[in-house]
C-alpha positions in Angstrom: 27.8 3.5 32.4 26.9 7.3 33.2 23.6 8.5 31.5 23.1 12.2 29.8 19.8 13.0 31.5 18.6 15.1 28.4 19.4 12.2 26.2 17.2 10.0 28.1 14.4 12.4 28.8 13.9 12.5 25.1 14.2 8.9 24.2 11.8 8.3 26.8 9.8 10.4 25.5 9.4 9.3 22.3 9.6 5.4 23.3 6.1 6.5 25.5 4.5 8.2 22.3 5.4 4.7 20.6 4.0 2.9 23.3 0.4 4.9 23.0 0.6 4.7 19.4 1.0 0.8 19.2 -1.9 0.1 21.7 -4.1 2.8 19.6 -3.6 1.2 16.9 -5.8 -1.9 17.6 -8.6 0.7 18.6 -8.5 2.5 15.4 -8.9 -1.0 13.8 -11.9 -1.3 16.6 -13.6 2.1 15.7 -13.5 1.8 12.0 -14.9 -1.9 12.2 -17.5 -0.4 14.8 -18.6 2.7 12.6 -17.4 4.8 15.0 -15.4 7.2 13.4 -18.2 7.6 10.9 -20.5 8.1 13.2 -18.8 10.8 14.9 -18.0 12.6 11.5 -22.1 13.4 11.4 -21.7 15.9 14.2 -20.0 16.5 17.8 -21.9 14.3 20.0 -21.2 12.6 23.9 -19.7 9.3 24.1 -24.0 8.6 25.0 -24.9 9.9 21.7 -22.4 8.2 20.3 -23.0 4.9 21.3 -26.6 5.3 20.5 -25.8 6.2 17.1 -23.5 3.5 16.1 -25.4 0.6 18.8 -22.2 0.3 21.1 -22.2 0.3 25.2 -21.5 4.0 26.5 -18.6 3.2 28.6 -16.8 1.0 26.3 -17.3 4.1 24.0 -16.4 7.1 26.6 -12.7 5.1 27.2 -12.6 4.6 23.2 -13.1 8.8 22.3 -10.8 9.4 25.1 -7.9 7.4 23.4 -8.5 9.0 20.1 -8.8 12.6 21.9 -5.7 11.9 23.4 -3.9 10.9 20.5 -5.3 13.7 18.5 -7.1 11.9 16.2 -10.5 13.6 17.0 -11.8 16.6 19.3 -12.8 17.2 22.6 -14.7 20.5 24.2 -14.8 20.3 27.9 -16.9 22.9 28.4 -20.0 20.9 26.3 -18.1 17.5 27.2 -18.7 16.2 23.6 -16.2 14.8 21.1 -15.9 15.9 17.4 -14.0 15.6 13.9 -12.6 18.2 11.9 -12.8 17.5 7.9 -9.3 16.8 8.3 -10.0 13.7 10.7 -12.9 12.9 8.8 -10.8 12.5 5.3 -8.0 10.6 6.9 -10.5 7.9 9.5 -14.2 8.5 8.6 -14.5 8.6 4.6 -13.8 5.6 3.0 -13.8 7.4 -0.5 -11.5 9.9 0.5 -7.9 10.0 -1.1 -6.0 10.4 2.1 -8.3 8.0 3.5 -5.5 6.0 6.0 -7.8 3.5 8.0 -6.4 1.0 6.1 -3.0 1.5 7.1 -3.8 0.5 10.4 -5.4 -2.9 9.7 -1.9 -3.6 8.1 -1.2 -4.4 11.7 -3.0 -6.5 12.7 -1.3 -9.0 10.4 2.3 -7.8 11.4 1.4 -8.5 14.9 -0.4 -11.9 14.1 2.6 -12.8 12.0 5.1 -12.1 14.4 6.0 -15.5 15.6 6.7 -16.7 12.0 9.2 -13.3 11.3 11.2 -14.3 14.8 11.8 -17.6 13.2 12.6 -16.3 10.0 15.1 -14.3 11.2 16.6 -17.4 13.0 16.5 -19.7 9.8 17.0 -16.8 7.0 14.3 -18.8 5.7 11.4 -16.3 4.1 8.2 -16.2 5.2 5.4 -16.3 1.4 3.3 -14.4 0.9 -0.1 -16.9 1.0 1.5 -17.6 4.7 0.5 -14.5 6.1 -2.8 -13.4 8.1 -5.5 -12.9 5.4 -5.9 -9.7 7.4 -2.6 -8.4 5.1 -4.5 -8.5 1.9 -7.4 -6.4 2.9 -4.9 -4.0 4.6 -2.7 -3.6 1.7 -5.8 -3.1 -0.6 -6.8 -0.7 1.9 -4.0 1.2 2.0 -2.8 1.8 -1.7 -6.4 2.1 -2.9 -6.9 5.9 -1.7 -3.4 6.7 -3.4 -4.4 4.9 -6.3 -7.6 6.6 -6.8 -6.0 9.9 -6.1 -3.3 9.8 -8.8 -3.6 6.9 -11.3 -5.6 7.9 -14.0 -5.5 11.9 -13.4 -1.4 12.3 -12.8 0.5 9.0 -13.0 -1.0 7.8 -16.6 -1.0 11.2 -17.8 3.1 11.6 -17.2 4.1 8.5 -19.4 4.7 9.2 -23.2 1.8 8.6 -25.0 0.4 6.6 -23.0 -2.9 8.0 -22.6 -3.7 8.3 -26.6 -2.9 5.2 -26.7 -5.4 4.2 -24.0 -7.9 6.0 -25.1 -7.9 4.3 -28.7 -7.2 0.5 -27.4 -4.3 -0.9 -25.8 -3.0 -4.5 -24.4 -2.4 -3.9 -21.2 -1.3 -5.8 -18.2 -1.1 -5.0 -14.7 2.0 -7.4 -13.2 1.4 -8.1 -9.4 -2.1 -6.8 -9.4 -3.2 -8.0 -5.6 -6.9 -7.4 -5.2 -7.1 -5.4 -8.7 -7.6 -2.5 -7.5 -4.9 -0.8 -9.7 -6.2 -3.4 -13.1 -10.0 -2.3 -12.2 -9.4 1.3 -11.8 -7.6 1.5 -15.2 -10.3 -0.6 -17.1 -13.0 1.9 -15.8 -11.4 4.9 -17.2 -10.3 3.3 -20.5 -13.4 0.9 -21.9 -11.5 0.5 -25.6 -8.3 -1.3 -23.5 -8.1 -4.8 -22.3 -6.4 -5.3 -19.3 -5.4 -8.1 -17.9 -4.5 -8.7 -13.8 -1.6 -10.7 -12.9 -0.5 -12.5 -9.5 0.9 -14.9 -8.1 -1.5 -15.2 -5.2 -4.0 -16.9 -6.0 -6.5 -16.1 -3.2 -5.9 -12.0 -4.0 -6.8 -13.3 -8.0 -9.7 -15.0 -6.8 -11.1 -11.2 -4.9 -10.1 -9.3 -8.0 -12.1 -11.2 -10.3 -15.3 -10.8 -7.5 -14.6 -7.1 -7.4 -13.9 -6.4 -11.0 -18.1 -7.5 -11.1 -19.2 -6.8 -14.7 -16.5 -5.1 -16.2 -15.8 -6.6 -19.9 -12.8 -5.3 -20.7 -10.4 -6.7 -17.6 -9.9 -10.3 -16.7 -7.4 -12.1 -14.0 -4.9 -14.7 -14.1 -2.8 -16.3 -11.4 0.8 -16.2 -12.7 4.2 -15.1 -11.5 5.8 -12.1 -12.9 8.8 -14.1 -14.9 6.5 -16.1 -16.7 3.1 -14.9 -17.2 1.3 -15.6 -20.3 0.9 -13.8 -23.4 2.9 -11.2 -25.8 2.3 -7.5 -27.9 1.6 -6.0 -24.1 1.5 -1.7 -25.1 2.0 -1.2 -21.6 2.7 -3.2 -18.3 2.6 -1.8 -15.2 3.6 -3.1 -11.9 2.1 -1.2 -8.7 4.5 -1.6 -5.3 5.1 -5.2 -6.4 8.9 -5.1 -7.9 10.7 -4.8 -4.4 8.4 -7.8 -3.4 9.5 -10.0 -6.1 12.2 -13.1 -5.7 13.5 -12.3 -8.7 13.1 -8.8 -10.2 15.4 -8.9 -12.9 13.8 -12.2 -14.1 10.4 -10.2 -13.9 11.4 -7.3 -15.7 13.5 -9.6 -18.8 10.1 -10.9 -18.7 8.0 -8.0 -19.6 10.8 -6.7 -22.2 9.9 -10.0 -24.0 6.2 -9.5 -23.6 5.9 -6.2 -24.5 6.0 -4.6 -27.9 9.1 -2.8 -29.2 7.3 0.5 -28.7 5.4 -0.4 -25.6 6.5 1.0 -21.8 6.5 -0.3 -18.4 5.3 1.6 -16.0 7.1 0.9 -12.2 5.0 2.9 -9.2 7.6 2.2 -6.2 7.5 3.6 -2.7 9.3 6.9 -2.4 13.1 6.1 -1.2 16.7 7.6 -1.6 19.7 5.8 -2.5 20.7 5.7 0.6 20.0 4.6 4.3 20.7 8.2 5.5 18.1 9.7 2.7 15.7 7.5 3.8 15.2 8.4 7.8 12.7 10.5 7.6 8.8 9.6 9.0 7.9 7.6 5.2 11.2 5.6 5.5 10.5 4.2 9.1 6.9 3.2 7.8 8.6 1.3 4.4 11.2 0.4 6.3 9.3 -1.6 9.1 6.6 -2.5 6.1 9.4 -4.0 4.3 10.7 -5.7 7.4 7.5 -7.1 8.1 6.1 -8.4 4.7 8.7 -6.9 1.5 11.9 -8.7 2.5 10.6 -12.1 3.9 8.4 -12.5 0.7 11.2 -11.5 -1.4 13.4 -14.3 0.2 10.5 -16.9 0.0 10.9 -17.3 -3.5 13.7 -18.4 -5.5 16.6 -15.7 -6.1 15.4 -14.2 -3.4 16.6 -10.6 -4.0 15.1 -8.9 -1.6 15.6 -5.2 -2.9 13.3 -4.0 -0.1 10.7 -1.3 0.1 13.3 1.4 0.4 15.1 0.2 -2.2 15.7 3.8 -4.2 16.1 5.2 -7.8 19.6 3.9 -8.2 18.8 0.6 -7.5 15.6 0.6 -9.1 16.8 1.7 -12.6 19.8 -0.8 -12.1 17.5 -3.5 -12.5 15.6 -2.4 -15.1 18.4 -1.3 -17.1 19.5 -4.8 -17.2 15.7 -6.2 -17.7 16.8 -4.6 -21.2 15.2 -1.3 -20.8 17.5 1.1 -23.0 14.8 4.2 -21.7 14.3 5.3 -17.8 13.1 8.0 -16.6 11.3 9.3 -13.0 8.0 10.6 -14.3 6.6 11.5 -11.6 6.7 11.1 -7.8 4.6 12.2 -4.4 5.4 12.0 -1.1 4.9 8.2 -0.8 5.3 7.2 -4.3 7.7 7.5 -7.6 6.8 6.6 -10.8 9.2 5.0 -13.2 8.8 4.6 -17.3 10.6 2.5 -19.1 11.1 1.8 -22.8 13.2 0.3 -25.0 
């Protein structure tokens, strides 16, 4: 076998910048847990001032701002020797209310990694893997991760792109939010409309058990642990499901569901990860992260229940509407999209 030494050189080179970016991983985890990305958003300090500030030990910290330096995720002056953040690295690893905030993302790892054992045995057994199975680490990391998108875009663009939706809000509206996870999505919605009930839906009932916790005082939301095909109750306006469809054993069931739950003039609103119809659309820097998301945690769930469709985070438009169509939806349209997200209505 002859080698073309260009060919090499560059997958070398990018198998080494994979290699740095899987170890720094687990210290972004480490920093954010340690306060020490916020800490060094206050100001460029040393790694002495730094470890002073967040109550660390100075040469566990120096190594730590060196990794980050090196990955580019903060900066380094070598003439002053201290390390600082511009208010772009701030928003994406030091500000939790920020909505590019992606700290979150990266505790998504530590379940993948923890889990990995269980997803080489899958594989073997084509058995799936639930979702109640994985490290409790997944939930706060998926919470983490959608939250700052959700925030960004729910009530102020994603609502707002439906038909009518929003009047309809704003007077008082049935509402439930199908695969709600931690509630984030449910809670969000319930602050900004206070005439609408909403209701949070999953089939997990650990994630039901922190929704209703974090929901706190808020009279108009409530949370039930249900699955998607057979959740309780009827005359729905509107029933959204946020990154849960691809997730789901059986979507079509879910969807049939919802037709028969919701009111002849209601709409259902689908947020799905950002895909093409096709493999080749798709292999671009979002698709490898859905792609290895959905290898990790979207297809094994999928397969754990029955059906077991397994449409998979990248699963497109196409396919998307395909399923919906035949939920009974007569009505679909793309309302909106970003780059990680695309928002379906449906109506019948």
């Amino acid at each position: 076998m002859t080698l073309d030494a260009t060919r090499l050189e560059s997958l070398l080179g990018k198998v080494v910048n994979e290699l740095g970016a899987a170890s720094n991983a687990a210290l972004v985890i480490l920093g954010d847990k340690l306060g020490l990305f916020r800490g060094l958003s206050k100001g460029a300090m040393t790694s002495a001032e730094l470890a002073a500030e967040t109550g660390t030990h100075e040469r566990y910290v120096r190594e730590w701002l060196s990794a980050q330096a090196a990955s580019g995720f903060i900066g380094y002056d070598r003439d002053t020797a201290k390390f600082s953040m511009s208010p772009e690295q701030v928003a994406v690893f030091a500000d939790v209310e920020s909505t590019v905030c992606m700290a979150g993302g990266f505790h998504l790892m530590s379940a993948v990694y923890h889990d990995e054992p269980r997803l080489t045995e899958a594989f073997r057994s084509g058995k799936g893997l639930g979702w109640g199975d994985h490290c409790n680490c997944l939930f706060c990391g998926v919470e983490r991760f959608f939250r700052p998108g959700y925030r960004a875009n729910l009530v102020a663009e994603w609502l707002p792109a439906l038909d009518g939706v929003v009047a309809k809000l704003e007077r008082g509206a049935k509402v439930a939010d199908v695969g709600c996870g931690h509630g984030v999505s449910t809670t969000l919605m319930a602050q900004a409309f206070p005439n609408s009930e909403f209701i949070g839906i999953d089939f997990h009932e650990g994630s039901i058990e922190h929704a209703r916790k974090q929901a706190g005082r808020l009279r108009n939301v409530r949370f039930e642990a249900a699955r998607a095909q057979d959740f309780r109750g009827s005359g729905y306006d509107l029933v959204t499901m946020f990154d849960a469809l691809h997730d789901m054993g059986d979507p079509l069931g879910a969807v049939a569901h919802v037709r028969r739950a919701i009111k002849d003039y209601g709409t259902l609103m689908l947020v799905e990860p950002a895909a093409g119809d096709s493999l080749a659309d798709n292999l671009i820097p979002v698709g490898r992260v859905y792609y290895a998301g959905s290898t990790h945690i979207c297809v094994p769930t999928s397969l754990n229940q029955e059906v077991g469709a397994a449409l998979g985070a990248q699963a497109g438009e196409k396919k998307l509407i395909e399923v919906i169509r035949k939920g009974g939806f007569t009505r679909v349209r793309k309302a909106t999209s970003t780059p990680f997200n695309m928002v379906l209505e449906a109506r019948c």
